[in-house]
C-alpha positions in Angstrom: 55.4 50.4 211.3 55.7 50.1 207.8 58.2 48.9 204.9 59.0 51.8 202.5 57.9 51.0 199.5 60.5 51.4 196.3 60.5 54.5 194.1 58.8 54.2 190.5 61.5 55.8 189.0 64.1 53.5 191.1 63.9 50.5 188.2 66.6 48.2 187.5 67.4 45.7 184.5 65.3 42.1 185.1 66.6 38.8 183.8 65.0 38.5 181.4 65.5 42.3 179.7 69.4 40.9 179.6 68.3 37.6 178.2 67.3 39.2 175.0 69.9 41.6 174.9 72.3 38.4 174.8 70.7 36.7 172.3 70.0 40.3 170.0 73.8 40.4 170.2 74.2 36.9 169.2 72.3 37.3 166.1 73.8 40.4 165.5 77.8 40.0 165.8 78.6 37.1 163.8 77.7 38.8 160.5 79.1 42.2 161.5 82.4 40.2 162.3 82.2 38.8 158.7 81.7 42.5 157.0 84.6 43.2 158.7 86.7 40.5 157.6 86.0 40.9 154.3 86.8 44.4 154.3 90.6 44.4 156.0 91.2 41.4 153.5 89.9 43.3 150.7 92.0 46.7 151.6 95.0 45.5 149.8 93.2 44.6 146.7 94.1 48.2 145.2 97.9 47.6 146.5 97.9 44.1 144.9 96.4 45.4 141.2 98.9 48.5 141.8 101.8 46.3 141.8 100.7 43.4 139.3 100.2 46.4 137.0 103.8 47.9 137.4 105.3 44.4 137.0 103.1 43.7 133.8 104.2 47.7 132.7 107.7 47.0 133.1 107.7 43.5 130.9 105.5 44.9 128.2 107.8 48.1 127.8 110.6 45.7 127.7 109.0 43.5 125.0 108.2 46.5 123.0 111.9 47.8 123.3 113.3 44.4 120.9 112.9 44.1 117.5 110.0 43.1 115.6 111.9 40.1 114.6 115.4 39.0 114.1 115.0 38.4 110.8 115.4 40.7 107.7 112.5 40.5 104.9 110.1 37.6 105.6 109.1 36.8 109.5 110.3 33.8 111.3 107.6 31.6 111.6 108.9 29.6 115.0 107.9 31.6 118.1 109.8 31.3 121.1 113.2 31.7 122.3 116.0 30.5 119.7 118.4 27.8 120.9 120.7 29.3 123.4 119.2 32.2 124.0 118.4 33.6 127.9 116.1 36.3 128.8 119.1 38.5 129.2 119.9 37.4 125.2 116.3 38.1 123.7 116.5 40.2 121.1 112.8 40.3 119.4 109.4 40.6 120.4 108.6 36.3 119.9 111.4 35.4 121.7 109.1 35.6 125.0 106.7 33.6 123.8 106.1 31.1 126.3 107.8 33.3 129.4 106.7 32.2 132.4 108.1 33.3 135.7 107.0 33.2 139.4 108.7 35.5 140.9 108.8 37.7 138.4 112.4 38.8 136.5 114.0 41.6 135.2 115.5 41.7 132.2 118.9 40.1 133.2 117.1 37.2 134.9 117.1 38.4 138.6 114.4 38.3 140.8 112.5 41.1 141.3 111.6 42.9 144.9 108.5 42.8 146.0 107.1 40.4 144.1 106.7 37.5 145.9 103.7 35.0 145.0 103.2 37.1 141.3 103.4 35.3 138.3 104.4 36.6 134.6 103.4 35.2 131.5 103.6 35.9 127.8 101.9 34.6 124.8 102.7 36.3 121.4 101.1 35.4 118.1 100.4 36.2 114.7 97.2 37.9 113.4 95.5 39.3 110.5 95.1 42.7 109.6 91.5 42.1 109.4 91.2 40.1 112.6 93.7 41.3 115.5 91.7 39.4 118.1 92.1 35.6 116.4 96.0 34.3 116.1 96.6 32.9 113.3 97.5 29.0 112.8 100.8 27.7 113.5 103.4 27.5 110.6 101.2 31.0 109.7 102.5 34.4 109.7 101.5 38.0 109.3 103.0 41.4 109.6 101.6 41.4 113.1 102.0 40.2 116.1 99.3 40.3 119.3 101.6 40.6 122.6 99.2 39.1 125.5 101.3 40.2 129.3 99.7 38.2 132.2 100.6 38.8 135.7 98.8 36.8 138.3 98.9 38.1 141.7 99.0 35.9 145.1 95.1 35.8 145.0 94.9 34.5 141.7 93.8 37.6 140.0 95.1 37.9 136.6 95.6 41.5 134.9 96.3 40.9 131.2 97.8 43.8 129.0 97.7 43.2 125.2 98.8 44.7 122.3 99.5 44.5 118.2 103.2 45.2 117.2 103.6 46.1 113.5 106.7 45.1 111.7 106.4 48.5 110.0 
């Protein structure tokens, strides 16, 4: 008597067929695992800009609601908030030169919500007429004043807004 042989369509998976299956997955994984790292950290990059360009809306629209400058007739050439005054007290558009808050703040001083890890800044000069992208010197000034709104956002991302306000 005989031993049956097996089947030729009865085949199963050698050592060796799993063996480079193993090591096809190894190459493969690791930088399909980075792709998708980077993609769930970058998902809240629109989120993030979204909400460092509302904070930087809201401070330039409050900026642009002061006066052009406290002073009647010739422009004060010190930039800055004047002794004594608090954000709540600004009352022209230099006075928040040199803001810089982290959290941000509304216009009465309090924190805002939500932003945690953002950062505000303001830089306000003078410029030409013929130049509005160069400030002018200090002790100089002009019938113009370049308004530069930074936020940073946790990442470190900085979205500036920047405008010329007219004394006219």
């Amino acid at each position: 008597m005989t031993i049956p042989r097996l089947y030729r369509d009865q085949r199963g998976v050698t050592l060796i067929d799993l063996i480079i299956t193993i090591i096809i997955l190894a190459i493969a994984v690791p930088p399909m695992v980075g792709v998708f790292i980077t993609s769930t950290r970058n998902s809240t990059f629109g989120v993030t800009m979204a909400r460092a360009n509302h904070l930087a809306s809201n401070l330039f629209e409050e900026i642009r609601s002061k006066r052009w400058d406290e002073n009647t007739g010739a422009a004060s050439a010190t930039l800055g908030p004047d002794t004594g005054e608090t954000r709540a007290t600004y009352d022209d558009v230099d006075d928040f030169h040199g803001l810089n808050d982290a959290p941000p703040k509304d216009s009465l001083g309090g924190t805002m919500s939500g932003s945690t890890g953002f950062r505000q800044q303001v830089s306000v000069c003078y410029v030409a007429s013929t130049n509005l992208n160069a400030c002018l010197g200090a002790g100089l000034t002009s019938n113009y004043k370049k308004v530069i709104v930074t936020v940073t956002d946790p990442e470190g991302r900085a979205t500036p807004l920047v405008t010329v306000i007219s004394s006219f």
